[in-house]
C-alpha positions in Angstrom: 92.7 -31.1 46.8 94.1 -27.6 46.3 94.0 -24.3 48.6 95.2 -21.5 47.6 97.1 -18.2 49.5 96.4 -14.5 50.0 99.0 -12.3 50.8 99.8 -10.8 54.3 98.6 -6.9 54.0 101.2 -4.5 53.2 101.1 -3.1 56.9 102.1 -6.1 58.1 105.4 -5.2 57.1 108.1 -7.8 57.0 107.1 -11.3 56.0 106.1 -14.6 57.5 105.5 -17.9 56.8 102.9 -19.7 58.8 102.4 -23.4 60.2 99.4 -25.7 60.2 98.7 -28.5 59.3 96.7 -28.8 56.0 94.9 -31.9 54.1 96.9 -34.4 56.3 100.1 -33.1 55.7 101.8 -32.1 58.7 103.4 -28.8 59.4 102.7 -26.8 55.7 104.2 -23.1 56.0 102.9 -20.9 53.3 105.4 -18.6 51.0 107.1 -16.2 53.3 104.5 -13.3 53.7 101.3 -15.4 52.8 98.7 -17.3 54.7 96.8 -19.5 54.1 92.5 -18.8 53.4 89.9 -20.9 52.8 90.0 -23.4 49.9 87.6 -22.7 47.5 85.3 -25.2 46.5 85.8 -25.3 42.6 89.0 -24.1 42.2 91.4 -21.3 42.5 90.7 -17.7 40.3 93.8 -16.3 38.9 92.9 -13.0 37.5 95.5 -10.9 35.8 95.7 -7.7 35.9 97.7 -4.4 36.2 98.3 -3.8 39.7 100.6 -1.8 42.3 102.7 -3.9 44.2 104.6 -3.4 47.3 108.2 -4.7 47.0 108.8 -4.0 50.7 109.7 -0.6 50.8 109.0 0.2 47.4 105.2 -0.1 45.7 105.8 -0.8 41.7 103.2 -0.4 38.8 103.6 -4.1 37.3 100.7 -7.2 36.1 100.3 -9.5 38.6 97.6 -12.2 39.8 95.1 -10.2 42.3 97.1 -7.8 44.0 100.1 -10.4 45.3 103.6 -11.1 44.8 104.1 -13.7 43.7 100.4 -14.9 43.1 98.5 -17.3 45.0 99.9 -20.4 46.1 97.9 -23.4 44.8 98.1 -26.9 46.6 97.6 -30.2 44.9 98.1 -34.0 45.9 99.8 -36.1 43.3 96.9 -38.2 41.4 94.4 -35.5 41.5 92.8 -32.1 39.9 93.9 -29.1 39.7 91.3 -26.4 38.7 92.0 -22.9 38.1 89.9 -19.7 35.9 92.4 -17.2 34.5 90.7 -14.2 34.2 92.2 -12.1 31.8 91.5 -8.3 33.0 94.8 -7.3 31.0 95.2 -5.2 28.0 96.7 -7.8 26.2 95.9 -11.8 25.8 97.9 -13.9 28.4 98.2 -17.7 29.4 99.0 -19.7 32.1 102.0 -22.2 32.0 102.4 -25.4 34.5 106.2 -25.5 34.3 107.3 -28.9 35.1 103.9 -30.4 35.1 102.9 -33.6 32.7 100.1 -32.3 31.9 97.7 -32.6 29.0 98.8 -30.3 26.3 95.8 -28.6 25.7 96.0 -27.1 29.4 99.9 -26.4 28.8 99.2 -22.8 28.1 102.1 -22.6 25.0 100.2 -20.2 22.8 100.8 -21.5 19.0 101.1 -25.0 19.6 97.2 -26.3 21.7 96.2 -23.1 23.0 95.0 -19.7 22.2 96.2 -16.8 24.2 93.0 -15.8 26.3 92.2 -12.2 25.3 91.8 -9.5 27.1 88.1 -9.9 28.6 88.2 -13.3 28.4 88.5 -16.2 30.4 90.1 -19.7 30.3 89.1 -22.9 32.9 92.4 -25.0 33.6 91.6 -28.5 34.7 94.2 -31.4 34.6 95.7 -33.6 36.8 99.0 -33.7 38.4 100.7 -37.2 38.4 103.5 -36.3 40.3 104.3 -34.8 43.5 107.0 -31.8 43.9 107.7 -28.1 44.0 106.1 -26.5 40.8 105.3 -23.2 39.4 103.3 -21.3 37.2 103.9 -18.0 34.7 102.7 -16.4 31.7 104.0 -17.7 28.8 103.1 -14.6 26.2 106.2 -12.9 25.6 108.0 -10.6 28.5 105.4 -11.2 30.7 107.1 -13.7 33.1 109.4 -11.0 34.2 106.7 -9.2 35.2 104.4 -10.6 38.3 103.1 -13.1 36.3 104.0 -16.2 38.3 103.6 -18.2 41.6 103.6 -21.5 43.3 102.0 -25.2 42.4 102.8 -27.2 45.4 101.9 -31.5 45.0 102.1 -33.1 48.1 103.1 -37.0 48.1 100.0 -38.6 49.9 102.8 -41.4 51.1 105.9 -38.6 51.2 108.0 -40.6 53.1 109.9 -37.5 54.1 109.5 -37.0 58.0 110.0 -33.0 58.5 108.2 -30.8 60.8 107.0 -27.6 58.6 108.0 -26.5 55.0 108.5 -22.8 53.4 108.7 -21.8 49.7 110.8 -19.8 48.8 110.3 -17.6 45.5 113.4 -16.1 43.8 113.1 -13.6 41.2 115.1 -10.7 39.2 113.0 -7.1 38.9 112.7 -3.9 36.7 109.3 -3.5 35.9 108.4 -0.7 37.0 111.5 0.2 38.0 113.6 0.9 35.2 110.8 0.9 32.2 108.9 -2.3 31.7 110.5 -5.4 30.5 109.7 -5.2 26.5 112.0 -2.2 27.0 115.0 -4.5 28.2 114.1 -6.6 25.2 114.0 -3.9 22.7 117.3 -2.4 24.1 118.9 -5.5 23.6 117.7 -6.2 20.3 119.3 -2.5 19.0 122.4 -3.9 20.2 125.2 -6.0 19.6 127.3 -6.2 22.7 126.5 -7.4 26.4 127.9 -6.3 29.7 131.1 -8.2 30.1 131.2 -7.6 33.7 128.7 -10.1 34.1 130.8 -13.0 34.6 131.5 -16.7 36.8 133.6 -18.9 36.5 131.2 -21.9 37.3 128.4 -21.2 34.3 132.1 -20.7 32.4 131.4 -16.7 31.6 129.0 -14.1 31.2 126.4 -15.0 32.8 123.2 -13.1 32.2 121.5 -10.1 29.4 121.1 -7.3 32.3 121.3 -6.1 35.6 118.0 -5.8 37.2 117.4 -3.2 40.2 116.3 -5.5 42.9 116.6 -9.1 43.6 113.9 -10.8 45.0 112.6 -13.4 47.5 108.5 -14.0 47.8 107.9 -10.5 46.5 110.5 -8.6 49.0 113.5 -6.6 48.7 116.3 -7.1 51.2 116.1 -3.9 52.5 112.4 -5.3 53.4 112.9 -9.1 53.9 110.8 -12.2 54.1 110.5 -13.6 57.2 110.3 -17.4 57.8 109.3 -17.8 61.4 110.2 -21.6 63.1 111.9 -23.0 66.4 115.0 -24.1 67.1 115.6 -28.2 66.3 112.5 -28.2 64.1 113.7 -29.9 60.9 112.5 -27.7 57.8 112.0 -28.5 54.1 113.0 -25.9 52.2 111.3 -25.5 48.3 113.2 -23.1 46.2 112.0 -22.3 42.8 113.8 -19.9 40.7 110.9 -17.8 38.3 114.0 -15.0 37.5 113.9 -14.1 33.9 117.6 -13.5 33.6 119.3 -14.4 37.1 120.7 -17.6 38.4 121.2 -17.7 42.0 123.9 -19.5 44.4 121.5 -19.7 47.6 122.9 -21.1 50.9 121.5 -20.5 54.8 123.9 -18.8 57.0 125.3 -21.3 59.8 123.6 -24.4 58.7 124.2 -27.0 55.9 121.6 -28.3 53.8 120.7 -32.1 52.5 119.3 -31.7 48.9 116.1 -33.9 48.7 114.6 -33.2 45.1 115.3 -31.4 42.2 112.6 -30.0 39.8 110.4 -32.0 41.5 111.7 -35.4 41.8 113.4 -37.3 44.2 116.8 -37.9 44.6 119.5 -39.5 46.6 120.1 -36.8 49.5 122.9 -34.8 49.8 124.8 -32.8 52.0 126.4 -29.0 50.8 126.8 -25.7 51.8 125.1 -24.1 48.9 123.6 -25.0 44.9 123.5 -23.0 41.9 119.7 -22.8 40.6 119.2 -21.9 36.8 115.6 -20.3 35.8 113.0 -22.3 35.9 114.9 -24.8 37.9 113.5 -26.0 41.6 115.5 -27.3 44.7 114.0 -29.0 48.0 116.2 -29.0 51.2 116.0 -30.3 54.4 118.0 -28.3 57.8 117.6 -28.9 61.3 117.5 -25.6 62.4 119.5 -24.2 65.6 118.4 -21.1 67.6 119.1 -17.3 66.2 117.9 -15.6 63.3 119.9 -16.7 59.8 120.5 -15.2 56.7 118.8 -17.3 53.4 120.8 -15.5 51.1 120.7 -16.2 47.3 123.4 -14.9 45.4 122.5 -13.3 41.8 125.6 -15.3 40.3 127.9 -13.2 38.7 126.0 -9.9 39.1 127.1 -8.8 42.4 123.9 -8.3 43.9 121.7 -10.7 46.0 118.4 -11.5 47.4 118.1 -12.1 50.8 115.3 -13.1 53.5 115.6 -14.1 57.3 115.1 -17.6 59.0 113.9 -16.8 62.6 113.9 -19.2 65.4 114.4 -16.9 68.5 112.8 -13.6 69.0 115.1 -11.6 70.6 117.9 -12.8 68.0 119.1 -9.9 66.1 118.6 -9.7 62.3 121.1 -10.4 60.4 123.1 -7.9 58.1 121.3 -7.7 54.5 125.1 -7.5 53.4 126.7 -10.5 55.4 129.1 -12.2 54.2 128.3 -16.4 54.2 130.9 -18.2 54.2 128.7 -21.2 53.1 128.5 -19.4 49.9 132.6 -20.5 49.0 131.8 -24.0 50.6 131.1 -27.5 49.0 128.6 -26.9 45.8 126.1 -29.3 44.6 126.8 -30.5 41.2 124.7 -32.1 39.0 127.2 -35.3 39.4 126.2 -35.6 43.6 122.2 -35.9 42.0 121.0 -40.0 41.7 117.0 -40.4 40.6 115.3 -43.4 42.8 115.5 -46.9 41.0 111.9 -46.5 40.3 112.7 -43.4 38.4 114.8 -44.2 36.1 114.0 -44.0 32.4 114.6 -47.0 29.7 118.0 -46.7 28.0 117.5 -45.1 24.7 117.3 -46.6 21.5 118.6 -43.7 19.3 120.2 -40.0 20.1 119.6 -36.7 18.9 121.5 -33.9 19.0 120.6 -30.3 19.5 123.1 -27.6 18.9 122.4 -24.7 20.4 124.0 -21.6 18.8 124.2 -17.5 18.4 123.8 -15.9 15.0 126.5 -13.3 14.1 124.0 -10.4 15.3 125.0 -11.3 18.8 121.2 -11.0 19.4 119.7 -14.3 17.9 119.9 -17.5 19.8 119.1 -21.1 17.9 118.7 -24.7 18.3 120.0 -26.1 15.4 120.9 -22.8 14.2 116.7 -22.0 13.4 114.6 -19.4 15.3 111.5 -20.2 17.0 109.1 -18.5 13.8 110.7 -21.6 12.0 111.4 -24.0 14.6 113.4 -27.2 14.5 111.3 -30.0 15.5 112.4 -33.3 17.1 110.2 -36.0 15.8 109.4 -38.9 18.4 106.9 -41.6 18.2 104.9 -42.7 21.0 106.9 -45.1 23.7 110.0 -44.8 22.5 113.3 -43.5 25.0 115.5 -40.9 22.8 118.7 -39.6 23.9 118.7 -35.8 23.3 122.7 -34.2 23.5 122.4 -31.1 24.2 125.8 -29.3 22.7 126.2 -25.8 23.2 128.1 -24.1 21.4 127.4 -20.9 22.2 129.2 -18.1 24.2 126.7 -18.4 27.0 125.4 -20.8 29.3 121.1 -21.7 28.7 118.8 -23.3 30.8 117.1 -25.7 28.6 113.7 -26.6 29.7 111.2 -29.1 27.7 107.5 -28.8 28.2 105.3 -32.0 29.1 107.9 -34.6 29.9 110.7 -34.7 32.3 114.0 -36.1 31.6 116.7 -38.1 32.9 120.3 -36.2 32.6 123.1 -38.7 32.1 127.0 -38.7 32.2 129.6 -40.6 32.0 130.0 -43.2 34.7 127.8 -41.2 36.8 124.1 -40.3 37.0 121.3 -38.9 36.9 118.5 -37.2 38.2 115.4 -36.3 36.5 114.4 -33.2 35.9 112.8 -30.7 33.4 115.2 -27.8 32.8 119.5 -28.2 33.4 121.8 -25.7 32.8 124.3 -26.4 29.8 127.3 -24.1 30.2 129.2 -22.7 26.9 131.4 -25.6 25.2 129.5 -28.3 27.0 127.8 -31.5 26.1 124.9 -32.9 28.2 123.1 -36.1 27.8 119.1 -35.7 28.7 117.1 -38.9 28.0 113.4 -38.5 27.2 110.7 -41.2 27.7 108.3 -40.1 24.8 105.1 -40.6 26.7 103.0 -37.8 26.3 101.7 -37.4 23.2 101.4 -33.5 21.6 103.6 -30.7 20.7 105.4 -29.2 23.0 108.1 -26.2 23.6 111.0 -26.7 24.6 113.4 -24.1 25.2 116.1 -21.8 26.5 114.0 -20.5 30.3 116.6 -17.2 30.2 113.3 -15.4 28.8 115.4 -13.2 26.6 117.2 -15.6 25.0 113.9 -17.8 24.3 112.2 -14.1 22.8 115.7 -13.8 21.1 114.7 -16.9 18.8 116.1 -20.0 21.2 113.0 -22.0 21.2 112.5 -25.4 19.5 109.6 -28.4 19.2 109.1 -31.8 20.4 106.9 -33.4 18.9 104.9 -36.8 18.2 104.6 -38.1 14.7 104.1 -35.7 11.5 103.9 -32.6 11.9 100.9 -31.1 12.4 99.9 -28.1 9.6 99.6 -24.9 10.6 101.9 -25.4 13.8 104.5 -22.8 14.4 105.9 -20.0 16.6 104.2 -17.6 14.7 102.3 -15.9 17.7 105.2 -16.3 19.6 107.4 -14.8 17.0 109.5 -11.3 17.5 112.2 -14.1 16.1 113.5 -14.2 13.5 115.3 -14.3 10.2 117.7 -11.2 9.9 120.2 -13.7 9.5 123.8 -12.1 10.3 122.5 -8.6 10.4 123.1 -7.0 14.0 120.6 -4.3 13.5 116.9 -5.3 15.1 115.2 -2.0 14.4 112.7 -3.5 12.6 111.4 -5.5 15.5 108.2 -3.4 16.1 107.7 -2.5 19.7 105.1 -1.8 22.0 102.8 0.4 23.1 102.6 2.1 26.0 100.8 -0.4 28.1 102.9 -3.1 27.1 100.6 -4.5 24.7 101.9 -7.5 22.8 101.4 -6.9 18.8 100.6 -10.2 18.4 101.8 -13.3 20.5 100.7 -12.3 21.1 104.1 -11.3 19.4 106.3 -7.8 19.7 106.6 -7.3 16.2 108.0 -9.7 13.5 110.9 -9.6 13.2 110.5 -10.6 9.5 111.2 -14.3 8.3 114.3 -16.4 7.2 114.2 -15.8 2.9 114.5 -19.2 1.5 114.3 -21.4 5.1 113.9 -25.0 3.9 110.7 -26.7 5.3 110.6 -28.9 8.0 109.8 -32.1 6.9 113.0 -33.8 5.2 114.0 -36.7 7.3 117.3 -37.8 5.9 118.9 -38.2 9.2 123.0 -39.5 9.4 123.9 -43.4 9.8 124.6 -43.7 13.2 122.7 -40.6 14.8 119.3 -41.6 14.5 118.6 -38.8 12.6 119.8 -35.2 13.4 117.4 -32.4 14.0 118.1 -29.9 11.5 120.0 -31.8 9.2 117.8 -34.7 9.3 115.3 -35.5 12.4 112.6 -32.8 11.0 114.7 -30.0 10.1 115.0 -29.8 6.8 117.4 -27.2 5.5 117.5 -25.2 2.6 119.6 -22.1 3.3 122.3 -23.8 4.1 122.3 -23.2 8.0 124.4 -25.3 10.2 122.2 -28.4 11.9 123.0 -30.8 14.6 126.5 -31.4 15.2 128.2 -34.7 13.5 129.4 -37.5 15.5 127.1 -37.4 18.5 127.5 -40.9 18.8 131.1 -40.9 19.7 130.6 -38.1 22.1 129.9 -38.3 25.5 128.7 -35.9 28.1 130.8 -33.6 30.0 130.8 -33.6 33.6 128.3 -30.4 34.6 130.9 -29.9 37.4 134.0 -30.0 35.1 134.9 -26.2 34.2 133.9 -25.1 30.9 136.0 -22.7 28.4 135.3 -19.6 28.7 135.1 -17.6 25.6 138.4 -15.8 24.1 137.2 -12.0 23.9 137.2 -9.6 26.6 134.5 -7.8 25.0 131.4 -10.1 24.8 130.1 -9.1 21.3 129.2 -12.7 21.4 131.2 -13.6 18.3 129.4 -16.8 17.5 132.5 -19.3 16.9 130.7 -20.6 13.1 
């Protein structure tokens, strides 16, 4: 079963999200500032396109699904089908990714692994199941076009959710410039001609600078604060909250002014509730909460984390409650913090202990603008070899000067510590210096991406392949690939841009940014006694210029608590002196 959502008409001014109860499920409010319309019989159409948007008070030029922000909510219930036509009436080929989903590779929409971009014209039938119930979403995966308004919500209700609440809202954040302040290739290509980052973009808690850029507005569902969402409820009514993060560059602290919140689920799955003031959300990660809601109107605030700028939206219970301040200060924001530590996965999802580790160093090239995973670029990927069934123990070590939300297409994975954990999940934040334990249950055969979800960073080369058995010929990042192999070289002038329109060159890619001269293949599996075989210096990385692989020892390593603070690099300046 699936519906999908149209947007609430520009006029309608400031958003709301509605209640009813829909396929059994009691109490289903839509994204603030969408409604709900009838369910199509075969599916949902999501046809991209260059439209103008309304931000609230602003109307942008951008590419969006239809004419919405974000596009079209689809439903699903767990165990069933999920159909949807992209229609591509852009200038330039596009996908669709599931992110978080299991889902059979061929529908993953990674171009250069199962899937051709869908060209301009064209049009491409998604159909796959969903096995598991959760807060999902969907985006372009062709270069910069995520932080455009590429995206929206897959919701998969539990048919036996044994959550009792009375009505739900999703909530949409995102970081914007398209538009705005050029498009986002431009971001890109100005941060590819440079070799130094905006230092003021610092927290302590992701252990220093924090993000590429500042972006002009913040966004939740579509709206500026100046222009809010509006979630309208009653007071007492206990609400579930889903709170998906689709920024390209932004992680948010996000807490509800005057309440505190039981986390429920992360990225989808289950987990031990518990109570806090706030959370930190990476890209691409999701939250659920549950609040009992008192009478007023509240702030939902989210935080850009170390950008000093926020998005913001209003929780109504009362109608003659005055609106809260856009600029209030929360004091829920300086409260208790969910850490990946409070998370616990249900008994019944826990994944087999591993048989044999992996680790994945994640890195930064002298140029200050290329990002690796065991020190390769995505035109040459490393590839983690698995075979079918088997539980493998990826450490994540990042040694980097900035944190990276890593995400792995396909699969989700279980994050454990030491003497604590874990939840499952799909994407986790791994802040500079840190070393994180993900476990992966290799059942889903294919090749799949998996990579840094800061969408620069992943264009800047941090993107990587896990895949099943030999590798397949012909597989690479190629399409993907405005990577790539200046080695130390700061300069990225040769990266090719775009035209006018924002038309890819070829992922559809942004230019080539030429390959890595004498790159070793990918097929030496030497591996080290003891490591089960080290991606990039054994696992399927095969050398041959000498570049750094996985880091020794992983063995005798264990992970770092994700609440513990990291080090924070040494220079004032961020010129993101990779520490080699």
């Amino acid at each position: 079963m699936f519906a999908a959502l149209g947007a609430t008409p520009a006029a309608a001014g400031a958003a709301t999200g509605g209640v009813e109860s829909v396929g059994g499920v009691k109490g289903v409010g839509g994204v603030g500032g969408v409604g709900r319309v009838a369910r199509p019989p075969r599916g949902v159409t999501l046809r991209a396109r260059p439209a103008s948007v309304s931000l609230g008070r602003r109307t942008v030029s951008t590419w969006a699904y239809g004419e919405s922000l974000p596009g079209p909510r689809i439903d699903a219930t767990a165990g069933g089908v999920v159909r949807a036509r992209l229609v591509n009436d852009l200038p330039a080929p596009t996908t669709v990714h599931w992110h978080g989903i299991r889902i059979d590779p061929r529908m993953d929409g990674a171009p250069g692994y199962t899937q051709q971009p869908t060209r301009p014209g064209g049009t491409f039938d998604y159909v796959f199941e969903v096995p598991d119930p959760g807060t999902y979403f969907y985006h372009s995966h062709v270069g910069m076009q995520n932080d455009r308004g590429l995206y929206g919500p897959l919701i998969v209700e539990d048919p036996r959710e044994p959550l009792g609440y009375d009505e739900e809202f999703t909530v949409l954040l995102d970081d914007w410039l398209d538009g705005v302040s050029g498009t986002p290739d431009d971001a890109l290509r100005r941060l590819n001609a440079s070799t130094e980052h905006d230092d003021t973009l610092r927290s302590d808690l992701l252990g220093g600078v924090v993000g590429e850029l500042r972006h002009p507005y913040h966004l939740v569902n579509g709206r500026t604060p100046d222009a809010p969402a509006v979630f309208i409820s009653r007071p007492g009514r206990l609400v579930r909250f889903r709170v998906i993060n689709a920024a390209a560059d932004t992680p948010f602290r996000v807490a509800l002014g005057g309440h505190r919140i039981a986390i429920t689920h992360t990225d989808g799955f289950p987990c031990r509730p518990v109570t806090v003031d706030t959370f930190l959300i990476g890209m691409g990660e999701r939250y659920d909460f549950l609040v009992r809601l008192g009478p007023g109107a509240f702030p939902l605030v989210a935080e850009a984390e170390g950008k000093r700028a926020r998005a913001f939206a209003v929780v109504r219970t009362t109608k003659l409650a005055s609106t809260p301040n856009r600029n209030v200060r929360l004091p829920e924001l300086n409260g208790r913090i969910l850490t990946y530590a409070d998370l616990e996965a249900r008994d019944s999802d826990e994944l087999p202990r591993p048989a044999r580790r992996v680790t994945v160093t994640l890195g930064m090239r002298p140029s200050g603008n290329e990002w690796t995973m065991n020190d390769r670029l995505a035109n040459d990927p490393m590839r983690l070899r698995v075979e079918r069934g088997e539980t493998i123990r990826i450490v994540l070590d990042n040694q980097s000067p900035m944190w990276h939300p890593m995400h792995l297409h396909g699969h989700t994975f279980q994050l454990r510590g030491t003497g604590w954990g874990g939840p499952r999940k799909d994407t986790v934040n791994v802040k500079p210096r840190e070393r994180l334990n993900i476990d992966v249950q290799a059942d889903n055969p294919g090749e799949w991406m998996f990579h840094c979800h800061n969408l620069y960073h992943q264009e800047q080369g941090m993107m990587g392949t896990f895949g099943y058995g030999p590798q397949p010929p012909g597989l690479g990042h190629s399409t993907h690939g405005n990577q790539g192999g200046q080695g130390g070289q700061g300069s990225r002038s040769d990266r090719g841009g775009r035209g006018g329109n924002g038309t890819p060159a070829g992922h559809a890619g942004q230019g080539v940014h030429g390959g890595r001269a004498g790159h070793g293949g990918q097929d030496t599996r030497g591996g080290r006694d003891g490591d089960g075989g080290h991606a990039g210096r054994g696992g399927d990385g095969g050398r041959g210029d000498g570049a750094r692989g996985g880091q020794g020892g992983a063995g005798s390593h264990g992970a770092s608590r994700p609440d513990k603070p990291a080090e924070r690099p040494t220079s004032r300046r961020h010129r993101r002196e990779a520490d080699h």
